[in-house]
C-alpha positions in Angstrom: -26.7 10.8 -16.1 -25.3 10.3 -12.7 -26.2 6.8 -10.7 -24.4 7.4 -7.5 -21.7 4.7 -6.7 -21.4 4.4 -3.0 -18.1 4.4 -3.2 -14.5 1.6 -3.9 -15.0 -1.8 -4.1 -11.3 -2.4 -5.0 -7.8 -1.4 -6.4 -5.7 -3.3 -8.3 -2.1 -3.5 -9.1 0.7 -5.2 -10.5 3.7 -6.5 -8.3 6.7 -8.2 -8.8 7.6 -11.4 -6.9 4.4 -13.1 -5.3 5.9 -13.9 -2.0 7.2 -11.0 -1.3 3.3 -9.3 -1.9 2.0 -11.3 -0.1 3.8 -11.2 3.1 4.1 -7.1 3.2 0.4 -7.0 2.9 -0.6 -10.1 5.1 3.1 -10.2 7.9 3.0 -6.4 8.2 -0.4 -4.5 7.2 -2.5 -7.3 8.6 -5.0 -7.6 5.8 -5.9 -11.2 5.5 -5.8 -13.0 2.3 -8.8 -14.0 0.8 -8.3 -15.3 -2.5 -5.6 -16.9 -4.8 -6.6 -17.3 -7.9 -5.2 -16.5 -11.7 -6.1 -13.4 -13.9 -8.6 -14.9 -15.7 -7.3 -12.8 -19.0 -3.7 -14.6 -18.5 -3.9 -17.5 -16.6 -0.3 -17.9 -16.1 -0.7 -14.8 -13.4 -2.1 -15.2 -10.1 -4.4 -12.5 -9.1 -4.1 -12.4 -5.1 -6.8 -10.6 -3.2 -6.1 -8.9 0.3 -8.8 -7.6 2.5 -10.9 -7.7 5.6 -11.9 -11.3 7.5 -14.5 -11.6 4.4 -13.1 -10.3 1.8 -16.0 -7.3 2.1 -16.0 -4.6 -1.2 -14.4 -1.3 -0.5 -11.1 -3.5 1.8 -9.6 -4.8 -1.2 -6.3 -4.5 -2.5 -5.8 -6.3 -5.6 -2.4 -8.1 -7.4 -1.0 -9.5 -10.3 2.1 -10.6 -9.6 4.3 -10.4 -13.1 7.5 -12.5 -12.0 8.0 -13.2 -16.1 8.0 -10.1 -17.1 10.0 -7.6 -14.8 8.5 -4.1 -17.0 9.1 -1.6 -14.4 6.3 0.7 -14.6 6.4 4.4 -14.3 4.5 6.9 -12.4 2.6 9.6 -14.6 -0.2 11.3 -15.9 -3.4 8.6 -16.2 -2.8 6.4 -13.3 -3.5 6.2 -9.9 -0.9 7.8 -7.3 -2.0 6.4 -3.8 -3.8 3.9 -2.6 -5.4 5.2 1.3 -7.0 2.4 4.0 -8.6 4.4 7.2 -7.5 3.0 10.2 -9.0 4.1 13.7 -8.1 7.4 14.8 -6.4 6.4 18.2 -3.8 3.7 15.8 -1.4 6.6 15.2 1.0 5.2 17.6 0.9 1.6 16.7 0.7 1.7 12.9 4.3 4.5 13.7 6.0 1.6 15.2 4.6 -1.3 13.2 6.0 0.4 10.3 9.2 1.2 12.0 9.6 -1.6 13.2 9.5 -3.7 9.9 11.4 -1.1 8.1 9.1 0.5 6.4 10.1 4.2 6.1 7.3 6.4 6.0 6.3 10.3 6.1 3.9 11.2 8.7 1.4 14.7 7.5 -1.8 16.3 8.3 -4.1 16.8 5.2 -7.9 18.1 5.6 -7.3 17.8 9.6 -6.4 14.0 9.8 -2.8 12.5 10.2 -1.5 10.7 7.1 0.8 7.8 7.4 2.7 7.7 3.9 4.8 5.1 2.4 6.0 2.5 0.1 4.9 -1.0 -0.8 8.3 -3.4 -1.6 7.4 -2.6 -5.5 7.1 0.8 -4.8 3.0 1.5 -5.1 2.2 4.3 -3.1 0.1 3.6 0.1 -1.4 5.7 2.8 -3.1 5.2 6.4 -5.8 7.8 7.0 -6.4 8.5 11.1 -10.5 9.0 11.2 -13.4 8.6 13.2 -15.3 7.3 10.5 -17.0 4.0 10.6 -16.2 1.5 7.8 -18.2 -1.9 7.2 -15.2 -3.9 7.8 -14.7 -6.8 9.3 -11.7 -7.6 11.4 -9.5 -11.2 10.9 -9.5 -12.6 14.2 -6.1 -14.2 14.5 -4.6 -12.2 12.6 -1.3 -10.4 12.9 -2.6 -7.0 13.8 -4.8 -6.6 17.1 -8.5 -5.7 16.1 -8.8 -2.7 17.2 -5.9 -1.6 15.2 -6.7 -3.1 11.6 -7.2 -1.1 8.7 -10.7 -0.7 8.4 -11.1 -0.5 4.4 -10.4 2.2 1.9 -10.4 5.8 2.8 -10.0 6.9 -0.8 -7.7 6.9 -4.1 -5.8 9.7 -5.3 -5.5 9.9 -9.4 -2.8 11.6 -11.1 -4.1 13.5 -14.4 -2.9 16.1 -17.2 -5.9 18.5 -16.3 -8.7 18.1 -13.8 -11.4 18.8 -16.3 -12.3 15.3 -18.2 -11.8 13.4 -15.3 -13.5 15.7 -12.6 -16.6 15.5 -15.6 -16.9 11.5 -15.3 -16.5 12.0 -11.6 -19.3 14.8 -11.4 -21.5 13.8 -14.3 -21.3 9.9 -14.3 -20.5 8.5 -10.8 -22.1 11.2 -8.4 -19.2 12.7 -6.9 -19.4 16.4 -5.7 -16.1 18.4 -4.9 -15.7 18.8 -1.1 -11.9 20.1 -0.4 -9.0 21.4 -2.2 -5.8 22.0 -1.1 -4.1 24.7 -3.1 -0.7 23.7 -1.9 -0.4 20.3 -3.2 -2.4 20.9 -6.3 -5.6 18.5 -4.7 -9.2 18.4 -5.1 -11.5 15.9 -3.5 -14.2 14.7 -4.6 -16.6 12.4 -1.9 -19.7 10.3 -3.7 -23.5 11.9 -3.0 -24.2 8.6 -1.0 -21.1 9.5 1.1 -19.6 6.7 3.5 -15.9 4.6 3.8 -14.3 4.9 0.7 -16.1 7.5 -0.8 -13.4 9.9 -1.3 -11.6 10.2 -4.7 -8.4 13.1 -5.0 -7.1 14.3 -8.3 -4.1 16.0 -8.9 -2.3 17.5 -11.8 1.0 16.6 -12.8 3.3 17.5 -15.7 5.1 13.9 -15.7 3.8 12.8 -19.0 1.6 9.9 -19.4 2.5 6.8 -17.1 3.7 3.5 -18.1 2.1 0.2 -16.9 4.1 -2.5 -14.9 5.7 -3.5 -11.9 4.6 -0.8 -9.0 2.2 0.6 -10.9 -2.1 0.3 -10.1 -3.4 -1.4 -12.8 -7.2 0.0 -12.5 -9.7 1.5 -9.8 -12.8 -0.3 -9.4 -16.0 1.5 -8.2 -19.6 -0.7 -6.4 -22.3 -1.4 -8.4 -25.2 -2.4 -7.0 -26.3 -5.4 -9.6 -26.0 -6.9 -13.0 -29.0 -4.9 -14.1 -27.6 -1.6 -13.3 -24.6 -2.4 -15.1 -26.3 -1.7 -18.1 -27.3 1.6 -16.9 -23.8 2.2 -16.0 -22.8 1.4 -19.8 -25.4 3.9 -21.1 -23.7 6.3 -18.6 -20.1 6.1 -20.1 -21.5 5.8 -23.6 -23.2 9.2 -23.5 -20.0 10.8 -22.2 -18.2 9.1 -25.7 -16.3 6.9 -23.4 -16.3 2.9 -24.9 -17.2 0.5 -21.7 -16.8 -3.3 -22.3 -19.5 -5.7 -22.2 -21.1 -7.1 -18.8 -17.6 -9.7 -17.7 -18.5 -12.9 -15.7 -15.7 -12.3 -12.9 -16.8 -14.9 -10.6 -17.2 -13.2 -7.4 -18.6 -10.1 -8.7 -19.7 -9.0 -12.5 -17.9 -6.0 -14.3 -17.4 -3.4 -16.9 -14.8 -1.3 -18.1 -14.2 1.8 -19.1 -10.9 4.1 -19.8 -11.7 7.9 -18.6 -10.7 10.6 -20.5 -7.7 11.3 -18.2 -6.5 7.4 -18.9 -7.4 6.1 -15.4 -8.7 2.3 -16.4 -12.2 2.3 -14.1 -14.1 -0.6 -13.4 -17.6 -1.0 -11.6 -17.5 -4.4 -10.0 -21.0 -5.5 -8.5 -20.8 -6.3 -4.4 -22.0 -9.7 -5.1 -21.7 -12.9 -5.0 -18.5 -12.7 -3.4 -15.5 -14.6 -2.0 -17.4 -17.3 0.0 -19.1 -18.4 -3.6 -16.4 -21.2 -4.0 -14.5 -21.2 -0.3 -16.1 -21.5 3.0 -15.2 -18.3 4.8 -12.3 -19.6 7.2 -11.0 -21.3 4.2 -10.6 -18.2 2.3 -7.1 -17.6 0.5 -6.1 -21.7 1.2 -6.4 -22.8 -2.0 -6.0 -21.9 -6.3 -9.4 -21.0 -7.0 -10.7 -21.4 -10.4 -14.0 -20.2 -11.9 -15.7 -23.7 -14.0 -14.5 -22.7 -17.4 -10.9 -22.6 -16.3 -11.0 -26.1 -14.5 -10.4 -28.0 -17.2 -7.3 -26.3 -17.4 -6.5 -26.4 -14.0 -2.7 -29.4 -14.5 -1.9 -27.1 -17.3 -2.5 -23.7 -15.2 -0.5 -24.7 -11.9 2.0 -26.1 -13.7 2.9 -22.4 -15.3 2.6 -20.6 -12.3 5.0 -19.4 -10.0 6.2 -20.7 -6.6 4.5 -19.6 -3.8 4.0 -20.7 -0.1 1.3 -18.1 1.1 2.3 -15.2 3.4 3.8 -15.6 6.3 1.8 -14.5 9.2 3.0 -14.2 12.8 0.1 -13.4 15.3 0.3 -10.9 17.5 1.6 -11.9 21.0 
């Protein structure tokens, strides 16, 4: 029973130290942040959202921040490996010496006839920039650090790291509509693109003999796929179900709704509905300003600032 996701809607992972997050992914990849709030399962975390000017699905990149805790985690089998945004095809240049110039050491490849930027976050999640001529719904954050026409336009596509293609490639194939497109014997790849095709459509797998992976610091916590509504999440449950998978139950998340579901290979999916979105409690050039709390956590709004970490916001320097 296949429903056709279009495609990401986000990625999330876990950092360490909150202002150091959010000034690599605000100072010097130019995504603007759209929402602070607190991981509504352990409100003592923020959860910090990075994206596009509004925050759109599919531009998304995700954090808990875990200054209390300090678990390292560990790359390995069950987990996502990189994390890709497209950027335009004629960026090459800029996004060479951006990343140069803070730093930022980086592998430069060509994979499926595009040039790959590849690098590190400061927690050490693995992040790409895909060169491509495809068009992506983004929208860029006037003002902000990186001119326009160079932003990264939303995500190009994930790359999961599993024991054995097979389970995983079957909730790919049988559940969210995915149909193999590449491979690339050399690094062990497959790619898989969504029937509805589009930005962010693209999922890779790879095998790897590293064991299972251990969650924490500089690891992705889960991949989130688009739903289209509340009503199809149900539909999406049934899906997972028939494959002997155990989703969750419908989860209010305040800007979108969302289920769970571990795949056989031990990547934690989600499917997160594209609405109502980031504006549902800031005004859009307000986005990111302020602690945003859903209603049944603003009661406990004294008791949940005073537990969490300090934090300034990023620090942004526009572009001259």
């Amino acid at each position: 029973m296949s429903l056709n996701t279009p495609g990401l809607h986000h990625v999330t992972a876990i950092a360490g130290d909150p202002q150091r997050n959010a000034d690599f992914y605000v100072g010097t990849l130019g995504l603007r942040f759209v929402k602070k709030t607190v991981n509504h399962d352990d409100t003592g975390t923020y959860h910090f959202y990075f994206g596009d000017e509004e925050g759109t699905p599919g531009t998304n990149i995700t954090f808990f921040p875990w200054t209390d805790r300090g678990r390292q985690g560990r790359f390995g089998a069950g987990q996502t490996r990189t994390t890709a945004y497209g950027i335009p095809a004629d960026a090459v240049d800029y996004w060479r010496d951006r990343l140069a110039s803070a730093d930022v050491e980086f592998e430069e490849a060509e994979r499926f006839d595009e040039t790959v930027l590849r690098f590190a976050d400061p927690d050490g999640i693995e992040l790409e920039l895909v060169a491509t001529d495809a068009e992506f719904d983004a929208t860029p954050w006037e003002g902000g650090p990186v001119p326009e026409e160079r932003q990264l336009r939303g995500f190009y596509n994930v790359t999961l790291a599993v024991d054995e293609f097979g389970p995983t490639e079957q909730i790919l194939t049988e559940v969210l509509g995915y149909e193999l497109e590449a491979e690339d014997e050399s690094e062990g790849r497959r790619c898989y693109r969504s029937a509805t095709g589009g930005p962010g459509s693209l999922v890779d797998l790879i095998e790897t003999d590293a064991g299972r992976g251990r969650m924490g610091v500089g690891t992705v916590h889960h991949v989130a796929f688009e739903a289209e509504s509340v009503e199809e999440q149900e539909r999406w449950r049934k899906a997972f179900a028939d494959q002997g998978l155990a989703p969750s139950e419908v989860i209010d998340r305040k800007y979108f709704q969302s289920i769970y579901v571990r795949e056989p290979g031990g990547v934690l999916f989600e499917m997160a509905t594209t609405g109502p979105g980031f504006t549902e409690d800031e005004d859009r050039d307000e986005l990111g300003s302020r602690l945003a709390l859903p209603e049944w956590l603003e009661d406990e709004r004294e008791q949940i600032e005073a537990q969490l970490p300090a934090f300034d916001g990023p620090t942004v320097e526009s572009e001259d």
